[in-house]
N, C-alpha and C positions, 0 to 999 in steps of 0.2 A: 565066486571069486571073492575075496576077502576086500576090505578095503582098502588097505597098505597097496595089493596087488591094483587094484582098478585102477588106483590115483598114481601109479607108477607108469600103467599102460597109459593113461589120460596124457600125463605128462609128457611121456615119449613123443606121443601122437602130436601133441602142439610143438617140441623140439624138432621133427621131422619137418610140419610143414615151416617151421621159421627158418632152418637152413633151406630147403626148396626156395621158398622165398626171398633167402639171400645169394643163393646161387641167382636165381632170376636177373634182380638187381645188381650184382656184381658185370652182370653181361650186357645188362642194359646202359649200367654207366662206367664202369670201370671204378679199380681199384681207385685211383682219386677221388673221386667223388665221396659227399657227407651222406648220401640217402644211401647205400650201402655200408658202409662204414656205419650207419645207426644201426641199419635192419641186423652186422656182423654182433653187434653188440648186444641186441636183442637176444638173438641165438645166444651169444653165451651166457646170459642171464639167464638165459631159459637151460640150457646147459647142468647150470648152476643148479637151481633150483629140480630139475629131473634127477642130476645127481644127491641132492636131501632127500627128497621125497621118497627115491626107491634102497637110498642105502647103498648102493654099492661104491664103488671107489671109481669103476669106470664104465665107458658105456662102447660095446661093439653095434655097429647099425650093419644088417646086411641085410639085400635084398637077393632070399633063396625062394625058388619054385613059386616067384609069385607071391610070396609070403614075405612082408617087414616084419625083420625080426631085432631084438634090442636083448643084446645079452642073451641071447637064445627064447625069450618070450616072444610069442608072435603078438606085436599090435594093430597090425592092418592085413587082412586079406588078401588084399588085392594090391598088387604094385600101382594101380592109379589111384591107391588111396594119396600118391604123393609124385606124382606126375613127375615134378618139375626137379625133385632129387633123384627120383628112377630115370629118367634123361640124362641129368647129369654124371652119373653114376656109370651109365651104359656109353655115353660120350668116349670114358675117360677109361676105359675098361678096369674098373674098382669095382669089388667084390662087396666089400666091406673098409669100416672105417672106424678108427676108435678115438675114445674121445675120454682124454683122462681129468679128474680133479684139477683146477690150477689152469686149464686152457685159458688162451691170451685171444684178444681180439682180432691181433696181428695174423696168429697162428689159423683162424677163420679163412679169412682172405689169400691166403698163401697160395 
């Protein structure tokens, strides 16, 4: 795998568990609260930065046959590579979820 390619998959991989993460916190305290509201912000930092890193303009997350996939590259094997967005995700019957250039903090939490 090239390097551009690794640091793309890397990057996904830390994006994933930071929304899991903020999904967590979001349920734990709700949308008022600052400790979600920071981890929403995180994400989209992280967002941000997955989007430089691999170049593309936007990002589709889906979890198919077990497999996290990111724009159609797969980053993690295994759906428990990310527990707490694969709950969330199965919760809410979401297949996928895209995530464009310009995303708002607000738009996290929603």
């Amino acid at each position: 795998m090239a390097e551009r390619e690794r640091a793309t998959v890397d990057s996904c991989r830390v994006l994933l568990k930071s929304l899991g993460q903020t999904i967590k916190l979001f349920s734990l305290y709700g949308s008022g609260h600052p400790v979600p509201a920071s981890a929403a912000g995180q994400a989209c930092q992280q967002l941000r930065e997955t989007l430089t890193v691999s170049g593309w303009p936007e990002l589709l997350i889906a979890l198919s046959a077990g497999r996290w996939l990111v724009n159609g590259v797969v980053v993690a094997e295994s759906a428990q590579a990310f527990e707490l967005l694969a709950m969330a995700l199965r919760t809410h019957a979401v297949r996928s979820a895209a995530f464009r250039a310009g995303t708002k903090v607000f738009e996290l939490s929603a």
